[in-house]
C-alpha positions as CSV (number, residue, x, y, z in Angstrom):
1,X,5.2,-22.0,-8.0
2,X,7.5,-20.9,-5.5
3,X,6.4,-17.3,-3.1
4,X,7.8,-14.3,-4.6
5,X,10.6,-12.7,-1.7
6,X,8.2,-9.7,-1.0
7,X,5.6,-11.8,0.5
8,X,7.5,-12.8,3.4
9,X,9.2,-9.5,4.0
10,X,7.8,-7.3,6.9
11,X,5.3,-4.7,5.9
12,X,7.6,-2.6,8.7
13,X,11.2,-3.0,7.0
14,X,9.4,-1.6,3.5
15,X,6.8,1.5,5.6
16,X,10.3,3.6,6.0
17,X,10.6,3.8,3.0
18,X,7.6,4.8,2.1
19,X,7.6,7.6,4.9
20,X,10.9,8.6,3.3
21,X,9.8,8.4,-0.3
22,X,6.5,10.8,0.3
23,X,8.2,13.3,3.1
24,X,11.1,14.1,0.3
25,X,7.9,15.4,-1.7
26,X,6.8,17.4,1.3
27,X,3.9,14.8,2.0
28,X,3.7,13.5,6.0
29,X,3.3,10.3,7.3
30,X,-0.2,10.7,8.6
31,X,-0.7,11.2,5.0
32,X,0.7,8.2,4.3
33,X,-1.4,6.3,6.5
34,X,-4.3,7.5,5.3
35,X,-3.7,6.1,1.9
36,X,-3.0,2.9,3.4
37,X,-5.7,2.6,6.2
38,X,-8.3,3.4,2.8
39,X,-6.7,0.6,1.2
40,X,-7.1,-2.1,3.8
41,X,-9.7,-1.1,6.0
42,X,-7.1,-0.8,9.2
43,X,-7.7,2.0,11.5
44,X,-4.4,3.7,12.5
45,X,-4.8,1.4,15.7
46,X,-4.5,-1.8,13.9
47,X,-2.1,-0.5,11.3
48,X,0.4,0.4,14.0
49,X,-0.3,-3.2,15.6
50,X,0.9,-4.4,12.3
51,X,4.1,-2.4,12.6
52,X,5.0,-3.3,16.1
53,X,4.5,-7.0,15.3
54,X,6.5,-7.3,11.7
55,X,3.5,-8.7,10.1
56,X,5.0,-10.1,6.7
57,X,3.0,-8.8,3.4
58,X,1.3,-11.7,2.7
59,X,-0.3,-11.6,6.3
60,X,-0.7,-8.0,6.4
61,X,-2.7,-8.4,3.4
62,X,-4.6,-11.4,4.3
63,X,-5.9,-9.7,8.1
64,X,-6.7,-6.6,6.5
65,X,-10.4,-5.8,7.6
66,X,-11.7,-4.8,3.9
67,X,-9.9,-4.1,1.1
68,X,-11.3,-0.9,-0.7
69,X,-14.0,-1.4,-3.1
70,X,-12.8,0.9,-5.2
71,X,-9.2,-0.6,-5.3
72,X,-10.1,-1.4,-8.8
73,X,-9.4,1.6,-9.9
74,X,-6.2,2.0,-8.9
75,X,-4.5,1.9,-12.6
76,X,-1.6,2.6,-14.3
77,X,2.5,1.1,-14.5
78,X,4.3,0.1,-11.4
79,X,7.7,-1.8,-11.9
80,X,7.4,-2.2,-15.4
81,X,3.6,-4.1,-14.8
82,X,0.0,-2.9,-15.2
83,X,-1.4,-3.0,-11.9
84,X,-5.0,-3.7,-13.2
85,X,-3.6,-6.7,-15.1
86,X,-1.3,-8.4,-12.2
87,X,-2.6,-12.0,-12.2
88,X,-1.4,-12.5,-8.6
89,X,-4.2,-11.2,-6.0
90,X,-1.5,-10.6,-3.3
91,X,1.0,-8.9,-6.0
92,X,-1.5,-6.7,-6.8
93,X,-2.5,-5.8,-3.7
94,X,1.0,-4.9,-3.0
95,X,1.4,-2.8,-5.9
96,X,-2.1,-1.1,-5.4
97,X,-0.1,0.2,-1.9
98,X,3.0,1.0,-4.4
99,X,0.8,3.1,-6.8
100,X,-0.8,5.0,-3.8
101,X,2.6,5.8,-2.6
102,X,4.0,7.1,-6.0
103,X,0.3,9.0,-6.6
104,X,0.8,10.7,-2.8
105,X,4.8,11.5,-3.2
106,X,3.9,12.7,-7.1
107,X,1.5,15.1,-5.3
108,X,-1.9,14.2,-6.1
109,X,-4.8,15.2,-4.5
110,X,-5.9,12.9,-1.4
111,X,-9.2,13.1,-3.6
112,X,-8.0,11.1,-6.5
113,X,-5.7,9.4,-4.8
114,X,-8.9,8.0,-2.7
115,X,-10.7,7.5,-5.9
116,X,-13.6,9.5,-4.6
């Protein structure tokens, strides 16, 4: 089965937007990272590592130090697909980080956004 395109694109080209898309709803980046550094287990250290180098998706996924436990329950529609019933490990990793976004920039609480 061939890759789907987002694999291979750089976490780096897509994190603008997802800076732009949560400080339109008054949100900051640090936020931002936060939400993502709970999701993979990075430190801001190693996320920004991951920036600097243009670490594709599909590698930015696979070095991540721990994905959450509680990524599980992440739930809900993203693109048209439930997240808790994407087949593909990597595409769902992926859209966890594109639900966390949408549940930051649709102002949230950090709290639930967490899942703690």
């Amino acid at each position: 089965m061939e890759k789907h395109k987002i694999f291979s694109m750089s976490f780096a080209s897509v994190y603008p937007h997802y800076i732009n898309k949560v400080e339109k709803k008054g949100h900051t980046k640090a936020e931002l990272d936060t939400i993502i550094c709970w999701l993979t287990g990075y430190n801001q250290q190693e996320l920004q590592h991951q920036i600097d180098n243009k670490t594709d998706f599909e590698s930015f996924f696979e070095q991540a130090p721990q994905i959450h436990e509680n990524a599980s329950k992440i739930t809900g529609v993203i693109c048209g697909y439930r997240v808790e019933e994407i087949e593909d490990k990597l595409m769902q990793k992926i859209r966890y980080l594109d639900k966390l976004v949408d549940e930051l920039a649709k102002g949230k609480s950090m709290e639930k956004i967490l899942r703690s």
